[in-house]
VOPAGU-2260 file (C-alpha; in pm, 1 decimal, decimal comma):
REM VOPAGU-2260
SITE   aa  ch    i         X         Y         Z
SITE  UNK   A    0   -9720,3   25737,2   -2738,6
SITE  UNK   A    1   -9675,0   25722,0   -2349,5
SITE  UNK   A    2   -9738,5   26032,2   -2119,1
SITE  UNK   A    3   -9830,5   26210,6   -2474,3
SITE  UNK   A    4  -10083,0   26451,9   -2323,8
SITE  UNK   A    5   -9774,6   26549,2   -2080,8
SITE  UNK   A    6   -9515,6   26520,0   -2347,6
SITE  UNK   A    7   -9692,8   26785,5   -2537,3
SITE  UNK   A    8   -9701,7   27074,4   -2265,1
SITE  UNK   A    9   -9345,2   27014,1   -2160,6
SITE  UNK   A   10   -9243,9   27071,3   -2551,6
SITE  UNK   A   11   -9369,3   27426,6   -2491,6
SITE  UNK   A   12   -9088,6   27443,1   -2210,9
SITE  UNK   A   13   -8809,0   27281,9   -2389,8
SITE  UNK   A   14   -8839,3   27483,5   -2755,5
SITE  UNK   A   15   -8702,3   27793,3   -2537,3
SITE  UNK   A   16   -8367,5   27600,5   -2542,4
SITE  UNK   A   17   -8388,1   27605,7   -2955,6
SITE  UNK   A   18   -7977,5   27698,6   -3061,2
SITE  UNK   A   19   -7927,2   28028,9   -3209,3
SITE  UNK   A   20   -7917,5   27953,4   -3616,7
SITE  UNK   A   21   -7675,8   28220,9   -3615,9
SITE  UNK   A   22   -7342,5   28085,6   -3425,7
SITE  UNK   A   23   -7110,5   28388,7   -3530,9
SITE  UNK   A   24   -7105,8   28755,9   -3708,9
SITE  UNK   A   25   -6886,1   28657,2   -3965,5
SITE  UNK   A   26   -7040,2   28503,0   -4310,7
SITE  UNK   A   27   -6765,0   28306,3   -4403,8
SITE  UNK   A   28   -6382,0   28221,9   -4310,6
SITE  UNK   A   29   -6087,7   27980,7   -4367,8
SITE  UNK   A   30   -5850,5   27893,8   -4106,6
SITE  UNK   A   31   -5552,9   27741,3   -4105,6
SITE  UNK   A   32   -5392,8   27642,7   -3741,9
SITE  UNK   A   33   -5067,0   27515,0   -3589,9
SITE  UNK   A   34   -5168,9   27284,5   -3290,3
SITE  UNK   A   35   -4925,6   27144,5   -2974,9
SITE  UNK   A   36   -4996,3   27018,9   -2628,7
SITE  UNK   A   37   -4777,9   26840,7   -2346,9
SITE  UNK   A   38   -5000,5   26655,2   -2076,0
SITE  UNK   A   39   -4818,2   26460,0   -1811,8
SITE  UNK   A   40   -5006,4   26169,4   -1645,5
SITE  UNK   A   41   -4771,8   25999,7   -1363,0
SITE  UNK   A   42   -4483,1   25953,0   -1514,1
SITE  UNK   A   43   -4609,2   25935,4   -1856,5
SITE  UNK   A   44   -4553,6   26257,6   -2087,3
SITE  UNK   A   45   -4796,0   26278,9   -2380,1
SITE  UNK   A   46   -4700,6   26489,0   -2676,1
SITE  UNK   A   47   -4911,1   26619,5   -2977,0
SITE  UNK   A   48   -4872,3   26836,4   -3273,1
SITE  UNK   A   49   -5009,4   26912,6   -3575,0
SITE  UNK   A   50   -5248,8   27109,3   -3751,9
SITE  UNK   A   51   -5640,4   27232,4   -3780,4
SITE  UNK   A   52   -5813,3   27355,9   -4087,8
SITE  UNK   A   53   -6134,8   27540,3   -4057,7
SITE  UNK   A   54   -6400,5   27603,0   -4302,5
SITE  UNK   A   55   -6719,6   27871,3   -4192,9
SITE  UNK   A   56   -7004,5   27958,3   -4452,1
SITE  UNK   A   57   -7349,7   28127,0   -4379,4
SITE  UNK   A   58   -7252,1   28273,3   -4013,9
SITE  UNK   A   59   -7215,2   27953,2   -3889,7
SITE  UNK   A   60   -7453,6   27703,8   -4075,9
SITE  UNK   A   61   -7154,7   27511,0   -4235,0
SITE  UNK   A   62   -6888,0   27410,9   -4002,8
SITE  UNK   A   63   -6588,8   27215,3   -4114,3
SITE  UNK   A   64   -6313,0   27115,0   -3897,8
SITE  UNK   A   65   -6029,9   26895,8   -3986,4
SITE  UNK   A   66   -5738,5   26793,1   -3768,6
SITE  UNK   A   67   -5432,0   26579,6   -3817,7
SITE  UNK   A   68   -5229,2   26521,1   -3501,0
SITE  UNK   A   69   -4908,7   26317,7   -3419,6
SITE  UNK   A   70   -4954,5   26178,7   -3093,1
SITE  UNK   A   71   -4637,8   26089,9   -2930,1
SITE  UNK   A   72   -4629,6   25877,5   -2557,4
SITE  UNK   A   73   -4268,5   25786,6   -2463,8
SITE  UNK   A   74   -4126,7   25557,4   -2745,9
SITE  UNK   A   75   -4477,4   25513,3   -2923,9
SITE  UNK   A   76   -4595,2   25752,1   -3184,5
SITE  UNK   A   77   -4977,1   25751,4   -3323,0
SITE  UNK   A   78   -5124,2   25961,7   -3619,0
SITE  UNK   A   79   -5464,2   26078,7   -3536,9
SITE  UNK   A   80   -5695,4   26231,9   -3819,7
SITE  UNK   A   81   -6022,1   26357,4   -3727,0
SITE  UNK   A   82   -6303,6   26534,1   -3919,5
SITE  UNK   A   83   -6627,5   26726,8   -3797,3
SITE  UNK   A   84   -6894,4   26857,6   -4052,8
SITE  UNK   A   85   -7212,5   27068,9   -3944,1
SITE  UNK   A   86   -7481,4   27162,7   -4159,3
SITE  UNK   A   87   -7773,6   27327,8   -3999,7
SITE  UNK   A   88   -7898,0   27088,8   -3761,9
SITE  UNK   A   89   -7672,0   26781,2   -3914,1
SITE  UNK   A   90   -7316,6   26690,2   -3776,8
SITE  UNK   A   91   -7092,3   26432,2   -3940,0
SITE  UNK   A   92   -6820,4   26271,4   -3738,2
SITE  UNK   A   93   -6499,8   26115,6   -3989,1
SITE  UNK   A   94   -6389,9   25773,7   -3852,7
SITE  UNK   A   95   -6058,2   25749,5   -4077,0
SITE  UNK   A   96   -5902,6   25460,1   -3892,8
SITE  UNK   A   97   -6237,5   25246,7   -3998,6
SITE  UNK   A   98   -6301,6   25474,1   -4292,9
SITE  UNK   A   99   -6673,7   25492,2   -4164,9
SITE  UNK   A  100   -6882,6   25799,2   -4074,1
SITE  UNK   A  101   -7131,9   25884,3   -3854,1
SITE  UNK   A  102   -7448,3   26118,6   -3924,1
SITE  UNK   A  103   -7645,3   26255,4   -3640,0
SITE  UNK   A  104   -7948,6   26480,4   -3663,7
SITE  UNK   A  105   -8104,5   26748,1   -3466,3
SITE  UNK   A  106   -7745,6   26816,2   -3343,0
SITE  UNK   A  107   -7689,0   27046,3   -3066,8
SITE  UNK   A  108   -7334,5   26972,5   -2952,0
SITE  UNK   A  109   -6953,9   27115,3   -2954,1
SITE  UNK   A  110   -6956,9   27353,6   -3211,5
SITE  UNK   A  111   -6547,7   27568,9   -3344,8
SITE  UNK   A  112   -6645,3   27904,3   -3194,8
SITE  UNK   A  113   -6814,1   28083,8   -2924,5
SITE  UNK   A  114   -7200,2   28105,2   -3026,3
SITE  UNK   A  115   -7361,1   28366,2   -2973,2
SITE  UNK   A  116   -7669,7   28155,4   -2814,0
SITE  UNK   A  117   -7955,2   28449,9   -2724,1
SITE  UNK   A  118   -7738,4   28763,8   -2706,4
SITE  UNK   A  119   -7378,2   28813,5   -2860,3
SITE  UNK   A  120   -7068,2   28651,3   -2826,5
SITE  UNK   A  121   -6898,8   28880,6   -2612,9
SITE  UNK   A  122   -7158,0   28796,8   -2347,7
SITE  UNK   A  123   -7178,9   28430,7   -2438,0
SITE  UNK   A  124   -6815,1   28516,5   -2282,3
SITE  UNK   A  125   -6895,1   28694,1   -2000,2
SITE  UNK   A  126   -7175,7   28404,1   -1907,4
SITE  UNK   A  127   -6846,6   28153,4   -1906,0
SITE  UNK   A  128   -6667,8   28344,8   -1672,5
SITE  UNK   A  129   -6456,2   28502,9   -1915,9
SITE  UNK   A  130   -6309,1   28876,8   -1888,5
SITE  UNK   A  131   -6165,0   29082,7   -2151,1
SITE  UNK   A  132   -5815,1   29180,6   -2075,0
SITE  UNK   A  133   -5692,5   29364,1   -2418,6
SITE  UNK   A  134   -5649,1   29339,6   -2824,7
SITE  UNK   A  135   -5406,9   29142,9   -3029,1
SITE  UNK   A  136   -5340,6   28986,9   -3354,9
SITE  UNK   A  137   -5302,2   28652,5   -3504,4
SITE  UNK   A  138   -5224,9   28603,5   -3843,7
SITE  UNK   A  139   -5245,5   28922,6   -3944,6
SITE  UNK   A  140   -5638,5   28922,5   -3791,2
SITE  UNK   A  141   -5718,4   29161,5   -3533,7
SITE  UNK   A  142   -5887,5   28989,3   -3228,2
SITE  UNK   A  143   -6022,2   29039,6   -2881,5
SITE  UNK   A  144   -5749,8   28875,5   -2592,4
SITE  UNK   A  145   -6025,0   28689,7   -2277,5
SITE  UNK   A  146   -5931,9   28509,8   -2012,3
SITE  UNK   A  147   -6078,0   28259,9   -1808,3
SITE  UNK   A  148   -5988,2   28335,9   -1435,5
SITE  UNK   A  149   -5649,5   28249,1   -1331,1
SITE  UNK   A  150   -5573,1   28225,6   -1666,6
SITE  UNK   A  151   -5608,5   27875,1   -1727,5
SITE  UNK   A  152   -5762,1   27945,3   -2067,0
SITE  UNK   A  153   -5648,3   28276,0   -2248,0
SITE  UNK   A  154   -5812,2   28319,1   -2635,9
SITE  UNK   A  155   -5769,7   28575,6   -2871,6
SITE  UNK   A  156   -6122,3   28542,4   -3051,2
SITE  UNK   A  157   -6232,1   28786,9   -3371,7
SITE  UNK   A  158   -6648,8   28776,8   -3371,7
SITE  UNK   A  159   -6667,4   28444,8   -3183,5
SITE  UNK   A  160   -6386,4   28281,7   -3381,4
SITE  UNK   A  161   -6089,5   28190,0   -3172,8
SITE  UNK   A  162   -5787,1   28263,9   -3386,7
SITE  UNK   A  163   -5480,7   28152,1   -3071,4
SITE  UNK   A  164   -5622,8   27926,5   -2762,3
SITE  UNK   A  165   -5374,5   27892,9   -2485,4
SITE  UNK   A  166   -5508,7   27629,5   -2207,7
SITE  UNK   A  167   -5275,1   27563,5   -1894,4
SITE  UNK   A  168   -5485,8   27290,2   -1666,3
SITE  UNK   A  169   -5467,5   26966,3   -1470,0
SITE  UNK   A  170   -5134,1   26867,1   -1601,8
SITE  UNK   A  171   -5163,2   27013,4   -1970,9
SITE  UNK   A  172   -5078,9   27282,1   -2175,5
SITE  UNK   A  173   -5162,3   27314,6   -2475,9
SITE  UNK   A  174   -5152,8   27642,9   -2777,5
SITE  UNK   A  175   -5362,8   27641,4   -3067,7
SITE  UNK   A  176   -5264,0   27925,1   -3302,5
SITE  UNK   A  177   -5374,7   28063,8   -3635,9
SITE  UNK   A  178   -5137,9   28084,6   -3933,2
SITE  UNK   A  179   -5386,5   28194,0   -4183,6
SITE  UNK   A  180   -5691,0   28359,3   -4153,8
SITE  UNK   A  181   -5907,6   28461,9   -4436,8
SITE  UNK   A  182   -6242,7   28666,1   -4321,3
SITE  UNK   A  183   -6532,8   28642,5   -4589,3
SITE  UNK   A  184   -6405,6   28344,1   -4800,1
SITE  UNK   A  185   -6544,1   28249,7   -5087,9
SITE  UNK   A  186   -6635,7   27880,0   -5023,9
SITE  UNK   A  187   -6814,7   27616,2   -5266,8
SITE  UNK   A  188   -7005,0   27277,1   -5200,9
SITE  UNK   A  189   -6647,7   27117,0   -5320,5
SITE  UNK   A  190   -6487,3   27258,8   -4983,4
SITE  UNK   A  191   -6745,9   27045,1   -4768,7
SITE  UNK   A  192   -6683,7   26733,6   -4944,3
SITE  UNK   A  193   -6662,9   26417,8   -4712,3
SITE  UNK   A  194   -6474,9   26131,1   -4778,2
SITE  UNK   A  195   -6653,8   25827,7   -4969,5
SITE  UNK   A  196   -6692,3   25621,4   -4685,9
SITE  UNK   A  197   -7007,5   25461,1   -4571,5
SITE  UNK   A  198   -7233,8   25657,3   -4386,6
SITE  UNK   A  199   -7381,3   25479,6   -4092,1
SITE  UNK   A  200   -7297,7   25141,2   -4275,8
SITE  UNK   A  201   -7465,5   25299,1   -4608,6
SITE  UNK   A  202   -7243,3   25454,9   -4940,2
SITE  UNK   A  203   -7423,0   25749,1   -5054,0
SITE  UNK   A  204   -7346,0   25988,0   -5339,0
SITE  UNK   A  205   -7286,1   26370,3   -5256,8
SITE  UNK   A  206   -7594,0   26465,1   -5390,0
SITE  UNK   A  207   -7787,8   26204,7   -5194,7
SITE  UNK   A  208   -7679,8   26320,4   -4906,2
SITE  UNK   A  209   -7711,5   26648,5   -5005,0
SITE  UNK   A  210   -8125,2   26563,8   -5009,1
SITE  UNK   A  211   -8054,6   26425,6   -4704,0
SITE  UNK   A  212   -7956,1   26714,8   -4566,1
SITE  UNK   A  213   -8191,3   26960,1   -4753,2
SITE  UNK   A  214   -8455,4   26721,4   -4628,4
SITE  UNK   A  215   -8334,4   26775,9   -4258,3
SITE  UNK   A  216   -8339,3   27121,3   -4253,0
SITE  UNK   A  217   -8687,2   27126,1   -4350,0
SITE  UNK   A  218   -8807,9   26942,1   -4043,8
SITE  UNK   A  219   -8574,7   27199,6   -3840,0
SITE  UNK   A  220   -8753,4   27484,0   -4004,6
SITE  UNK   A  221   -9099,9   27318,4   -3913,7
SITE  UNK   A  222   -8991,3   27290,3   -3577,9
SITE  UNK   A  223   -8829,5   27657,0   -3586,9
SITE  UNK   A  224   -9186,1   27832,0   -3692,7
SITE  UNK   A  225   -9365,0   27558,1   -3400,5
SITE  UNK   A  226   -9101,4   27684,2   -3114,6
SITE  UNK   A  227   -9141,2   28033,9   -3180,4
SITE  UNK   A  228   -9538,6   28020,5   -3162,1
SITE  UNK   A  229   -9513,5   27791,1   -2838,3
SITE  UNK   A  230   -9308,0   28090,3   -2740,5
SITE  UNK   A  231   -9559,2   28337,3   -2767,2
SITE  UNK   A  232   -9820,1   28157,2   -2645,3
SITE  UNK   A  233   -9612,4   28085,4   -2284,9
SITE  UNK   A  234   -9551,7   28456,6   -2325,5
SITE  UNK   A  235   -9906,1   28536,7   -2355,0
SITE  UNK   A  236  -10014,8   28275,7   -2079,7
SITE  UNK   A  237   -9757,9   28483,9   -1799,9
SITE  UNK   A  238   -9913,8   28795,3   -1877,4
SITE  UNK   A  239  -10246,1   28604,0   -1875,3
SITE  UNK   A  240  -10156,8   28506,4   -1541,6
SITE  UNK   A  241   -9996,9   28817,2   -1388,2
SITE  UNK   A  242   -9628,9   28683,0   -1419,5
SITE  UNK   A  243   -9444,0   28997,6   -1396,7
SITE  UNK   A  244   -9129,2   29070,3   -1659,7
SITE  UNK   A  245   -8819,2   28877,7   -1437,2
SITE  UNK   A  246   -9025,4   28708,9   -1173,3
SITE  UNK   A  247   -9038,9   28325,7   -1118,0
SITE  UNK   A  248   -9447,2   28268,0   -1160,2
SITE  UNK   A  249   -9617,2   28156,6    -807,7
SITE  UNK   A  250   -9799,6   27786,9    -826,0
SITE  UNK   A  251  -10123,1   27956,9    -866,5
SITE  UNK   A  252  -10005,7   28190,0   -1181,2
SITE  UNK   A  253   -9860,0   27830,1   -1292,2
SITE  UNK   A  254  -10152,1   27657,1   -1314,4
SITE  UNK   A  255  -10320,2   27973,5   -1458,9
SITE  UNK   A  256  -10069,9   27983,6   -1718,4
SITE  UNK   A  257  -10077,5   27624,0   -1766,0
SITE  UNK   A  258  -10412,9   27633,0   -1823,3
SITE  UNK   A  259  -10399,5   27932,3   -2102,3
SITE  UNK   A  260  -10116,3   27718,7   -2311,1
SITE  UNK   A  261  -10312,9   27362,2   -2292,3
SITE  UNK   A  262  -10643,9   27593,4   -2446,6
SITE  UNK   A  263  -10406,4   27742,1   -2692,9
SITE  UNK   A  264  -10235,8   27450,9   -2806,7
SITE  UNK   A  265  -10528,1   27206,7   -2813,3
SITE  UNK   A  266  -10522,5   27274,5   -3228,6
SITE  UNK   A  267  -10187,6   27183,0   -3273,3
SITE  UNK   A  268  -10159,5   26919,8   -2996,1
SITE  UNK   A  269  -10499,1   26709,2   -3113,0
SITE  UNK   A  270  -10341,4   26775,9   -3505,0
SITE  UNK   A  271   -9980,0   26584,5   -3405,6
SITE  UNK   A  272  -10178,8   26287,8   -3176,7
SITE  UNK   A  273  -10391,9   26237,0   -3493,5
SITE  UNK   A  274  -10073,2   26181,8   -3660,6
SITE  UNK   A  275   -9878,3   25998,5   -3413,6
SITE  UNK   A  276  -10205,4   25803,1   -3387,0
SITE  UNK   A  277  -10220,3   25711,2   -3786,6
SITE  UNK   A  278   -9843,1   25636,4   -3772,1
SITE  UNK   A  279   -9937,0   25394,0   -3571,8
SITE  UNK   A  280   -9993,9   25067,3   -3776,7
SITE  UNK   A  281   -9619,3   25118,9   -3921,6
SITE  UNK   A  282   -9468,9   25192,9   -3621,6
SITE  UNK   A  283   -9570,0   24826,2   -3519,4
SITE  UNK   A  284   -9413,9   24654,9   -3795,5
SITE  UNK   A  285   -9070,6   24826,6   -3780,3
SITE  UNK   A  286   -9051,3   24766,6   -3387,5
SITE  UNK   A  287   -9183,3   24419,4   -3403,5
SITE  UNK   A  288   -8864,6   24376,1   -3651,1
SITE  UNK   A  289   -8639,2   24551,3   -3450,2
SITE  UNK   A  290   -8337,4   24371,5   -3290,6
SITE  UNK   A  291   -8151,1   24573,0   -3121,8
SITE  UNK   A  292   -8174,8   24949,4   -2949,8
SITE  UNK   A  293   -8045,9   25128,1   -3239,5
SITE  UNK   A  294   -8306,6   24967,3   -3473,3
SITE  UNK   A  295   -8575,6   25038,1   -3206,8
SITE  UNK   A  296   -8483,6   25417,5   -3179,1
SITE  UNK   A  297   -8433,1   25418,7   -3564,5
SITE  UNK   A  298   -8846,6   25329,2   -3579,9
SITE  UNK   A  299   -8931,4   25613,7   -3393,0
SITE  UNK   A  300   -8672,4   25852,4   -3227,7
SITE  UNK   A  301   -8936,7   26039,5   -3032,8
SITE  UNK   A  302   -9032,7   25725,7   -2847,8
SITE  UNK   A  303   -9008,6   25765,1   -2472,7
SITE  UNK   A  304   -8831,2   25434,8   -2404,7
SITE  UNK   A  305   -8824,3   25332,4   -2033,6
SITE  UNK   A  306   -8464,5   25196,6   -2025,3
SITE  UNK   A  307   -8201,8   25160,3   -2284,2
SITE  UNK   A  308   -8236,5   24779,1   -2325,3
SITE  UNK   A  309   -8414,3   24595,6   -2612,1
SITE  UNK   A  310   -8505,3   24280,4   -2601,1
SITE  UNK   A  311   -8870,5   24062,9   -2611,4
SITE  UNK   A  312   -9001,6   24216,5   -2319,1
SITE  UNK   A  313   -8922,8   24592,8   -2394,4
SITE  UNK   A  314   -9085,3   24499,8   -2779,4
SITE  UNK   A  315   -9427,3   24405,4   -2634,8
SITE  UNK   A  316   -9487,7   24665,3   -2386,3
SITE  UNK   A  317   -9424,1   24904,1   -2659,9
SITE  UNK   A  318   -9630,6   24760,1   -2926,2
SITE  UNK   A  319   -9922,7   24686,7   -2663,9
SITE  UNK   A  320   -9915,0   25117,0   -2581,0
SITE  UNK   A  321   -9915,8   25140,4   -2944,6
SITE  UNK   A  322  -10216,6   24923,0   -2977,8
SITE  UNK   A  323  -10405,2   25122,6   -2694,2
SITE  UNK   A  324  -10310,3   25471,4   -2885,9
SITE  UNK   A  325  -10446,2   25347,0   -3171,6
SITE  UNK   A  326  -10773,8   25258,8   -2997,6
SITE  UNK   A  327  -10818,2   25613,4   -2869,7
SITE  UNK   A  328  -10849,6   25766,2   -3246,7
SITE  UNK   A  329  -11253,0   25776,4   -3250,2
SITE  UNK   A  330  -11183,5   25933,2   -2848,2
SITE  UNK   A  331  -10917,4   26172,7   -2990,5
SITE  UNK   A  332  -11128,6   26272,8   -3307,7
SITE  UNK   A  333  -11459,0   26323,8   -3134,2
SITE  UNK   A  334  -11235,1   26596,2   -2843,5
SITE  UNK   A  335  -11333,6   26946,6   -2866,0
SITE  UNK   A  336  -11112,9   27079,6   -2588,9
SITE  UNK   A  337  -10768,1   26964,4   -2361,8
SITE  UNK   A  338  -10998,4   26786,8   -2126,1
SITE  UNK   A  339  -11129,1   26574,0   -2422,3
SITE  UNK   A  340  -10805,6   26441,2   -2510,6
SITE  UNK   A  341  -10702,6   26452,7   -2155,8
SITE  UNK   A  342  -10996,6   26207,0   -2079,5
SITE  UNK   A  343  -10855,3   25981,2   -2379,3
SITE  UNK   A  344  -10537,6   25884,3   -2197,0
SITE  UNK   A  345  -10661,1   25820,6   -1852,1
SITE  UNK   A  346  -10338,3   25647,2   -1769,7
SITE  UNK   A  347  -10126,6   25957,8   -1831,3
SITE  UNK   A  348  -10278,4   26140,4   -1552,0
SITE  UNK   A  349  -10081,1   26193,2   -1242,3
């Protein structure tokens, strides 16, 4: 609940940073790769090799990347088996060593190819100080050669897949080559399957997590059809304001603006305090069990927490915000306009 009234405006910022949901332009491919890499640290000469299969359905949506490695460091030798599964806004991350796995929504990290973000992938490219220097093929594939300059990275990419990725930097080289590429695969729920280990300490069944999932991408939807009307209305708010198409807006078109978007989004921002507000009451019980950071963030994710400890202290000052929130609902119901609810939080204002 703290800084809410603040929290709220600076959403309308951040929702412009929304991912693209469509990473590449192809609907669907299998890849199989060779992989090898030398690093030298001191006088220490690391050695991997191994392979990389790649699974891509819905342009993007799905993501599957599996790698087995054999790691060898003078005498020693380690096998290394990773495994990375996207879907929509959900990433898994394999543990095979401690047969465990990891779920994390609203995932926005690393993702196999070169996304395509608000344009295309050639100038996703060109924005990483890439140039393209000629065509090639790989596997039979056609693809696009780009190099970073001085060639410390050169990739041979086919619509934002990389099919061969040659890296020469800091000590290591390293080639990463297709061996089999098949565009426009024909891929079924059976080619995502993770292993059955526990998920975040938990065994779940396919279809459970399935719902999981389905349930996940609901929410992200939600929060797709929210970001694109906070987009509009900053849009309409600059040209409220006199922002012109390019041009950084001056403080007093800012606070023009800024007052525009609080007007317009007083509907949707009283609507989600009125539900934060009602959440209230079980919000208290699951952080007054809590024990620990993860169990804390698990009762409420949004939560602004001031440090990244959790203890007795850091429990109370939480639940005692929560217990002022919840005393603003007759303030927050009664509020016909952004100053209303502004007036209801008297601590959040600068």
């Amino acid at each position: 609940m703290r800084n809410i009234v603040k929290i709220s405006m600076l959403t309308i910022v951040a929702m412009s940073m929304a991912q693209a949901e469509v990473r590449y332009d192809v609907k669907s491919a299998k890849i199989e790769f060779k992989t090898k890499s030398t690093q030298t640290v001191g006088s220490i000469t690391i050695e991997k090799t191994g392979t990389k299969k790649v699974l891509i359905d819905n342009y993007g949506e799905k993501e599957f990347v599996e790698r087995q490695e054999l790691e060898k460091r003078d005498s020693k030798e380690n096998k290394m088996h990773t495994l990375r599964y996207i879907n929509g806004t959900v990433a898994y991350g394999v543990d095979f060593e401690h047969k465990m796995i990891h779920r994390m929504e609203g995932y926005m990290g690393d993702v196999f190819g070169v996304i395509k973000g608000d344009g295309t992938n050639e100038e996703m490219l060109k924005k990483m100080k890439f140039k393209k220097t000629g065509i090639d093929k790989v596997a039979g594939q056609s693809c696009d050669v780009w190099e970073m300059k001085g060639g410390i990275i050169k990739q041979c990419i086919y619509k934002g897949l990389p099919l061969r990725e040659e890296t020469n930097m800091m000590g290591m080289k390293s080639l990463v080559v297709a061996t089999k590429v098949e565009i426009d695969a024909t891929l079924s729920k059976d080619d995502f399957k993770l292993p059955d280990f526990p998920i975040d300490g938990k065994k779940y069944t396919q279809s459970e997590r399935e719902e999981m999932d389905a349930k996940d991408k609901e929410r992200a939807n939600e929060r797709k059809k929210e970001q694109d009307n906070a987009m509009n209305i900053m849009a309409e708010a600059f040209k409220k304001a006199g922002v012109k198409e390019g041009k950084s807006p001056t403080p007093e078109q800012m606070k023009i603006a800024r007052g525009y978007m609080e007007n317009a989004m007083f509907p949707i921002t009283k609507k989600e305090i009125l539900k934060k507000i009602k959440e209230i009451p079980t919000l208290k019980k699951c952080f007054e069990k809590a024990n620990n950071m993860k169990e804390a963030y698990a009762c409420d994710p949004d939560e602004d927490f001031k440090s990244n400890k959790w203890g007795e202290s850091e429990k109370k000052a939480i639940i005692k915000e929560l217990e002022v929130g919840e005393k603003s609902l007759p303030c927050i119901e009664k509020a016909k306009n952004m100053k209303d609810i502004k007036a209801c939080f008297p601590e959040d204002d600068e």
